[in-house]
C-alpha positions as CSV (number, residue, x, y, z in Angstrom):
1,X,-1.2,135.1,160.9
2,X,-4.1,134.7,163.0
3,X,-7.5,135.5,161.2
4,X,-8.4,137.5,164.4
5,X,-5.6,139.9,163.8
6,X,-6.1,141.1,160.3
7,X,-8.4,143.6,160.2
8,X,-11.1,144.8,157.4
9,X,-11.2,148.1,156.1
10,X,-14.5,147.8,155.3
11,X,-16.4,150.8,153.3
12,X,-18.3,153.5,155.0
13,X,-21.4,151.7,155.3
14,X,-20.1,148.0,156.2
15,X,-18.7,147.0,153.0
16,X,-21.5,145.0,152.2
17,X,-24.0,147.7,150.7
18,X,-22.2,147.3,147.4
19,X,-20.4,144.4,145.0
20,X,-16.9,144.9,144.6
21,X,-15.4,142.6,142.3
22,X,-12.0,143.2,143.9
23,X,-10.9,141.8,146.8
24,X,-9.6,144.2,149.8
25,X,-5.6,143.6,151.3
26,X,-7.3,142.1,154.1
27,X,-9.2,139.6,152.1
28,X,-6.0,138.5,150.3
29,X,-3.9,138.2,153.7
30,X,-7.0,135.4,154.7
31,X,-6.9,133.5,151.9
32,X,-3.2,133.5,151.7
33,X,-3.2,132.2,155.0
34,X,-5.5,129.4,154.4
35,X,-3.6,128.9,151.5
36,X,-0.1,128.7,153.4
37,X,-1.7,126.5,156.2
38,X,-3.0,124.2,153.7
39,X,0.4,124.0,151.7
40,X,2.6,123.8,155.3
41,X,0.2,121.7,157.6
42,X,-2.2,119.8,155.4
43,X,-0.9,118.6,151.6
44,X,2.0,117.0,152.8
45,X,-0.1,114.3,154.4
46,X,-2.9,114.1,152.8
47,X,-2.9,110.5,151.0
48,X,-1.8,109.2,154.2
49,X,-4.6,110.8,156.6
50,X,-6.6,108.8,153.8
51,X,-5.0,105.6,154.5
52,X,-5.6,106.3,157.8
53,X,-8.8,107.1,157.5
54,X,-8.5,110.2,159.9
55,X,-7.5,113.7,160.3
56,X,-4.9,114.1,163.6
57,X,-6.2,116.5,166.6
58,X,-3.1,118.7,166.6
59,X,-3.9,120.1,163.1
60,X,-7.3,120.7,163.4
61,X,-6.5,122.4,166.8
62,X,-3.6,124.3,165.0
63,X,-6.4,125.4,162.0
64,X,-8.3,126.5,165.3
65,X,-5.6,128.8,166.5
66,X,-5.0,130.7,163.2
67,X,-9.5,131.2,164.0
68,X,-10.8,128.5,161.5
69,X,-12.8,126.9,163.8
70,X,-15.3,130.1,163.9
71,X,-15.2,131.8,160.9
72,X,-18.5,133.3,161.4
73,X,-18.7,133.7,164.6
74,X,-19.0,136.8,166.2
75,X,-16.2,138.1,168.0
76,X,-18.1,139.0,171.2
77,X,-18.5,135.5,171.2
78,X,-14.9,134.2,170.7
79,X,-15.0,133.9,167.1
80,X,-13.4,135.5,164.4
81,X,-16.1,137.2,163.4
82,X,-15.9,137.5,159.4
83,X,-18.3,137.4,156.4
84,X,-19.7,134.4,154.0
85,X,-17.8,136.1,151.4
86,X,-14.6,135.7,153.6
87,X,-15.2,132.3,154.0
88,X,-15.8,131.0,150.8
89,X,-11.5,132.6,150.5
90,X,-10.6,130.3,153.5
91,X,-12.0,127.2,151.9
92,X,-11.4,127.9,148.9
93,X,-7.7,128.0,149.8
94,X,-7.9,125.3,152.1
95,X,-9.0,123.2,149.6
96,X,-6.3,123.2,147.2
97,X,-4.6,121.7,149.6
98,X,-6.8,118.7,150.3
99,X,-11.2,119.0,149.7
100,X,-11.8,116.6,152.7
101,X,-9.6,118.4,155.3
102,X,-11.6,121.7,154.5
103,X,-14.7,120.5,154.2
104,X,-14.7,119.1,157.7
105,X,-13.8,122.3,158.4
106,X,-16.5,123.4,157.1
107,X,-19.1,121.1,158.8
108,X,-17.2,121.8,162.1
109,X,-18.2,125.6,161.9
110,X,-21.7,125.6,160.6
111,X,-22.5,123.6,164.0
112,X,-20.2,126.5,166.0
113,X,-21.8,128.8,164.3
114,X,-25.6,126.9,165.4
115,X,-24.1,126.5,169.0
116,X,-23.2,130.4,169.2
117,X,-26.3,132.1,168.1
118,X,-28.9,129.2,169.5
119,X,-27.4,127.2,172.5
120,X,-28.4,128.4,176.2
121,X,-26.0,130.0,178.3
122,X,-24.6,127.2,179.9
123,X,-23.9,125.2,177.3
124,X,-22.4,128.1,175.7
125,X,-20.2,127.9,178.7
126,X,-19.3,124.5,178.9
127,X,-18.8,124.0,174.8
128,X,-18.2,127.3,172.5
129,X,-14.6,127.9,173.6
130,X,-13.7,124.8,172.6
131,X,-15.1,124.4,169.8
132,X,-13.8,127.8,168.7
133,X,-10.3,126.9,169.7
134,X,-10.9,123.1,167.6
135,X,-10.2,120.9,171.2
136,X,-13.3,119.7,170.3
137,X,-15.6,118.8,167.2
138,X,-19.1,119.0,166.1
139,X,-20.9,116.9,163.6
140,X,-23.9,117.8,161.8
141,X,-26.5,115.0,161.7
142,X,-29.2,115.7,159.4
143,X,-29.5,113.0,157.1
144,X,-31.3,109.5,158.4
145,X,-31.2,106.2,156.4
146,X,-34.5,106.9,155.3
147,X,-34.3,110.5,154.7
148,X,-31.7,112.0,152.5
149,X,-33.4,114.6,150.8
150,X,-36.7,114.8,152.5
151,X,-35.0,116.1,155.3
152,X,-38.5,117.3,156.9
153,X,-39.7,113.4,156.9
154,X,-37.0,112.4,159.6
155,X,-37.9,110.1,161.9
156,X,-35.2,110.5,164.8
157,X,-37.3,111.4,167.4
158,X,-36.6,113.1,171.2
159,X,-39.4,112.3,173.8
160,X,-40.2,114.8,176.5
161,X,-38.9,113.9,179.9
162,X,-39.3,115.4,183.0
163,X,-35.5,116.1,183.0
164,X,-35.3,117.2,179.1
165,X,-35.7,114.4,176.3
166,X,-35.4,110.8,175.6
167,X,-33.6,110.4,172.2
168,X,-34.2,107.5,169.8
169,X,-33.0,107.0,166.4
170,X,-30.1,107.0,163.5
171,X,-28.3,109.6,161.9
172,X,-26.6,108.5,158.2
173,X,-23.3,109.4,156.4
174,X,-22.2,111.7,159.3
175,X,-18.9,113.2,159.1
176,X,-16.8,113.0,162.6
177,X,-19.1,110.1,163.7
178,X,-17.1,108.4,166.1
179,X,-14.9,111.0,166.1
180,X,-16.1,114.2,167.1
181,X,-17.0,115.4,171.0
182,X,-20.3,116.9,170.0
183,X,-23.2,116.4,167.8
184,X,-25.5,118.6,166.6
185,X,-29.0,116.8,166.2
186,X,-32.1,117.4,164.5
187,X,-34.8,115.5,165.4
188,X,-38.9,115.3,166.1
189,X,-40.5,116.7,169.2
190,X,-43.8,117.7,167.5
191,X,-45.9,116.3,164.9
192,X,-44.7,115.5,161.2
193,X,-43.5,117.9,159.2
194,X,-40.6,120.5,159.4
195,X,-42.4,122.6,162.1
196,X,-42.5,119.3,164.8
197,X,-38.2,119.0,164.3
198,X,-35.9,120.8,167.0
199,X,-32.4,121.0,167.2
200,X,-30.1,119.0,170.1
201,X,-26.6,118.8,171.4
202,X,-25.8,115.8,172.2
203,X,-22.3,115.3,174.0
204,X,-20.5,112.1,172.9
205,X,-20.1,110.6,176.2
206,X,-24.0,110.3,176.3
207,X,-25.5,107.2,177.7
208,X,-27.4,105.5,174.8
209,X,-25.0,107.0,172.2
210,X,-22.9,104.3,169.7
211,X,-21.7,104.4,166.2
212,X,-21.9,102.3,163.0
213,X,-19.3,101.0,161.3
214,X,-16.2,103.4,159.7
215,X,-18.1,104.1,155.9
216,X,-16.0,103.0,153.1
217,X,-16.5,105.6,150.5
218,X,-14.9,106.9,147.1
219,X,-13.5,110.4,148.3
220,X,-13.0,112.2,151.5
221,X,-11.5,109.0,153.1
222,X,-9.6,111.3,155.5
223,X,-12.6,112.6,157.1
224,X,-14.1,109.3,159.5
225,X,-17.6,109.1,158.5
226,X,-20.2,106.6,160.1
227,X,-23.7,105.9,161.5
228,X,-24.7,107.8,164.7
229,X,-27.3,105.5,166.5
230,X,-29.4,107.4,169.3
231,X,-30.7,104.1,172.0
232,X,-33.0,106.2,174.8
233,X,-30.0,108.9,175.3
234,X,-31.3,111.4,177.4
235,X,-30.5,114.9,177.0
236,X,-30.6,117.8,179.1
237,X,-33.3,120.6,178.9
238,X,-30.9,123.3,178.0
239,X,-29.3,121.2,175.3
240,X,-32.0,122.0,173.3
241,X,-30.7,124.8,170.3
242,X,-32.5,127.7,170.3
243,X,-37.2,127.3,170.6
244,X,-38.4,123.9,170.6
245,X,-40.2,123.3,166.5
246,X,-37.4,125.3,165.4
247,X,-34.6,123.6,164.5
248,X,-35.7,122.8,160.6
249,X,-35.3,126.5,160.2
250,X,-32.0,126.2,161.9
251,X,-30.8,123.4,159.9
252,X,-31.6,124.9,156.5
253,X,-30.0,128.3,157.7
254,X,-26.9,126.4,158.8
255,X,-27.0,125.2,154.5
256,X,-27.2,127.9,153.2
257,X,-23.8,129.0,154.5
258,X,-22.7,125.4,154.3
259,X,-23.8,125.0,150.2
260,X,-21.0,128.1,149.6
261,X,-18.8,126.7,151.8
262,X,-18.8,123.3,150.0
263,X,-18.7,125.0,147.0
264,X,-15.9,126.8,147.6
265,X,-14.2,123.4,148.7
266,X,-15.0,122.2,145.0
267,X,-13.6,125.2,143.2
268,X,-10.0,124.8,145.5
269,X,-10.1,121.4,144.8
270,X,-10.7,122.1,141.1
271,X,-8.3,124.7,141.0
272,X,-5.8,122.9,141.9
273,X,-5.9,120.1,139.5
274,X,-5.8,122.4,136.4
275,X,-2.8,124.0,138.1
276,X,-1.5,120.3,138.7
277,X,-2.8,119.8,134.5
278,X,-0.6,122.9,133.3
279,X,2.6,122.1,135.4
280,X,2.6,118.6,133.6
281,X,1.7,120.1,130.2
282,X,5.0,122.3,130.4
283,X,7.0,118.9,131.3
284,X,5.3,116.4,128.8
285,X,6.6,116.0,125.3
286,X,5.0,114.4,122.7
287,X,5.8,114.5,118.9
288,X,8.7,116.6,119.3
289,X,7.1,119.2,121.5
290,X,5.6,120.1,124.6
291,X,1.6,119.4,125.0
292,X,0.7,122.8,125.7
293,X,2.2,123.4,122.6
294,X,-0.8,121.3,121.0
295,X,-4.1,123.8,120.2
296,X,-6.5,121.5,121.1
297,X,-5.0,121.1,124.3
298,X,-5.0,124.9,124.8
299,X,-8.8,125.2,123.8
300,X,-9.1,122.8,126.9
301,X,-7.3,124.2,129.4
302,X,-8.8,127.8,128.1
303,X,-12.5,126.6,128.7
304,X,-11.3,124.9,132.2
305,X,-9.9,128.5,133.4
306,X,-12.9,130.4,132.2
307,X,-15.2,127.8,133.9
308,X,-13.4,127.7,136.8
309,X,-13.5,131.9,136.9
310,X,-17.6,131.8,136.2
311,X,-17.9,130.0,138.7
312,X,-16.5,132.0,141.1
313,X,-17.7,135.2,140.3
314,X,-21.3,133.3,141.0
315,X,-19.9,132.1,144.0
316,X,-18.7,135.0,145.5
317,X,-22.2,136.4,144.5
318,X,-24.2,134.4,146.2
319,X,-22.3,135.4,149.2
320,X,-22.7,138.5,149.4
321,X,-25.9,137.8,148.6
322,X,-26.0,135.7,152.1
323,X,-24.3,138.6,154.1
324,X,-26.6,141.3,152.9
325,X,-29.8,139.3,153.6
326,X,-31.2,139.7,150.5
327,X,-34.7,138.3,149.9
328,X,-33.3,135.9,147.2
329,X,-30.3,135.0,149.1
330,X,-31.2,131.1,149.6
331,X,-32.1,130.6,145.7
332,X,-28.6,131.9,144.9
333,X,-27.0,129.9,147.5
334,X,-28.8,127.0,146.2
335,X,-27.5,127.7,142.2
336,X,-24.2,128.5,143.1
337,X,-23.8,124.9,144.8
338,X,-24.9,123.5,141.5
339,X,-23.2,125.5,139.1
340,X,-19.7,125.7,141.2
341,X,-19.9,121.7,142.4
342,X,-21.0,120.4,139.3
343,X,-18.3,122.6,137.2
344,X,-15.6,121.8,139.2
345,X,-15.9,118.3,138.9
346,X,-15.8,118.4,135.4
347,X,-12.8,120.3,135.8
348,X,-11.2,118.2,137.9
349,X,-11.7,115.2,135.5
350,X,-10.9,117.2,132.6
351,X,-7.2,117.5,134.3
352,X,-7.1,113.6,134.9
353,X,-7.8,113.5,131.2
354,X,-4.6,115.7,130.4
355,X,-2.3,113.8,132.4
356,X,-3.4,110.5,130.4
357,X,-2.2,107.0,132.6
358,X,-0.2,109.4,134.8
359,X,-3.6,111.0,136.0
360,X,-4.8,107.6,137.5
361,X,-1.8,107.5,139.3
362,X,-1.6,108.6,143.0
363,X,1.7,110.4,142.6
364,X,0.1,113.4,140.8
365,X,-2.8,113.9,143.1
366,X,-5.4,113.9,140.7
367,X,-7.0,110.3,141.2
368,X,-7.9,111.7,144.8
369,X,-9.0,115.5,143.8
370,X,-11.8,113.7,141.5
371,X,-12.9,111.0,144.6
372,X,-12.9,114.0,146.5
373,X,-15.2,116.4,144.6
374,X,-18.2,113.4,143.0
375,X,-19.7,114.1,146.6
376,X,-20.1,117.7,146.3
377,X,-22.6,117.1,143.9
378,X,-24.4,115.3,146.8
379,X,-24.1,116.5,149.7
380,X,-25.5,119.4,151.6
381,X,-28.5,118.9,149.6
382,X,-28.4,117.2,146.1
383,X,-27.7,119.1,143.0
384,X,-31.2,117.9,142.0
385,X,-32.9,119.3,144.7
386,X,-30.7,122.6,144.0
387,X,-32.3,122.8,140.9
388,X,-35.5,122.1,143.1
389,X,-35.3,125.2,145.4
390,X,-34.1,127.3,142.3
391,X,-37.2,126.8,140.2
392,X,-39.5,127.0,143.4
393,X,-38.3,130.5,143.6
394,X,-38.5,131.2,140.1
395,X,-42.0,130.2,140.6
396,X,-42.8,132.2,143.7
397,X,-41.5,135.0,142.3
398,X,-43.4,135.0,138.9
399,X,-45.5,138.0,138.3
């Protein structure tokens, strides 16, 4: 079923006033049908979009008709208008069925989400219905090969013209490069600093536009990922995202949702290699009984569950904390990456471990689910720089 069609019965005051541990009927029709989307359209091919090194058109389009393609989005806009909270459900469920499909999911909507509440009109016109419906992709390109997590030091730099800017530079480890139809670009207009960086859409027939090489990497081979290089392209006026010095503020406004989001990825991810873990406990004998029949296995799998449920209690915390706009709402973002990214992993590996040779094998799934999550704990800022922005706040808070 279409996102857009089920409705919330929020509470009296907007359901976001007050925590509620329990999730509404309308909350478990979304994530079930992540969940069944992922199961149908996604985890029967998932080792072989890896091979491939890509993720086909026609599912991402179909994931755009059931309204993943805007989760966020306001519905005046096209979108399908639903909470942070919501969307940590969706990926979560997505997830489970493969952590790279979802999380280029994921990356796809924070730049919608960036193109709906910052782009002028006409490029509203020409690109948010599209990239609502998932006919075409964004990429978010942040990171530079000199500037990972210094973000504010980037170099990329856009030129005033007398038509709009002159572009020149490189974007790093972008997911979609190559691939996507738009790209969402911060880079300088001003003087150093985050207050001299604006935000860009740059479409990816642009003169000047090429890409790097296809990245080899660990995890997320599905998803292509390469350079985006940025030779004088010149770019429109009103391509330019929202006021000119602005688009640092965008960018870490855009993380904020996308740290829960990747999160949530991690804990799908995880959840479904303890699931994975238990189903071959039942089956695997050893010493005349079945493993789970072994206590110290049981201690194990009791710590991953309770882990696994920590973590997403904090999770779903930190968004509400995001859709309620409270004051500390970035700093809980920021631990709740750590906390869920960094547990999940060790989840995750933990399951391997269970499943003995049989867990290095590709035919379980869990070889992948561990390449998949190591980069969780990278990207969308670091989990060092997580623990960064949490003890700045504890700072600025103090007294």
């Amino acid at each position: 079923m279409p996102l857009a069609r089920i409705r919330f019965a929020r509470s009296g005051d907007g359901g976001s006033a007050a925590l509620d541990f329990a999730l509404t009927e309308e909350q478990g029709l979304i994530f079930d049908t992540a969940l069944d989307f992922g199961r149908q359209a996604i985890a029967p091919h998932a080792y072989a979009w890896e091979r491939d090194g890509t993720i086909p058109r026609d599912v991402l389009e179909e994931a755009g008709g059931l309204g993943f393609g805007a989760i966020y989005v306001p519905e005046e806009l096209g979108g399908t208008g639903l909470t942070r909270l919501d969307a940590t459900l969706v990926f979560e469920a997505l997830s489970r069925a493969c952590p790279s499909v979802a999380a280029f999911i994921s990356i796809h909507n924070m730049c919608t989400n960036m193109v709906a509440k910052y782009a002028t009109p006409a490029v509203r016109e020409r690109w948010l219905e599209q990239l609502v419906s998932m006919e075409a992709i964004a990429s978010y390109c942040l990171t530079e090969p000199g500037s990972g997590s210094d973000a504010a030091a980037l170099r990329t730099r856009a030129a005033r013209t007398a038509d709009g800017y002159r572009l020149d530079g490189a974007k790093a480890f972008i997911s979609g490069g190559g691939y996507s139809d738009l790209y969402v670009v911060m880079c300088r207009t001003g003087a150093d600093g985050p207050k001299g960086i604006s935000t860009l859409v740059v479409p990816e027939n642009t003169d000047g536009l090429s890409f790097g090489a296809a990245e080899r990497k660990m995890g997320w081979k599905a998803q292509p990922t390469a350079q985006v290089q940025f030779d004088g392209c010149e770019v429109p006026a009103d391509h330019l995202l929202g006021d000119e010095g602005s688009g640092f503020s965008y960018a870490m406004e855009g993380l904020d949702g996308g740290r829960l989001n990747i999160a949530a990825c991690a804990l799908g991810g995880a959840q479904a290699a303890l699931s994975a873990a238990l189903e071959y406990m039942g089956e695997r004998s050893a010493f005349g009984r079945t493993i789970d029949q072994f206590q110290g296995l049981q201690f194990k799998i009791a710590d991953m569950e309770t882990e696994l449920q920590a973590a997403r209690v904090f999770l779903r915390q930190a968004a509400w904390k995001l859709d309620t706009q409270a004051s500390d709402a970035t700093k809980h973002c920021a631990m709740a990456k750590r906390f869920v990214t960094d547990t999940a992993f060790r989840v995750a590996n933990d399951a391997l471990q269970l499943l003995g040779g049989y867990g290095y094998l590709e035919d379980y799934g869990l070889e992948k689910i561990v390449r998949d999550l190591r980069v969780h704990q990278i990207l969308e800022g670091t989990n060092e720089i997580m623990r960064v922005i949490t003890a700045r706040a504890l700072i600025a808070e103090r007294g």
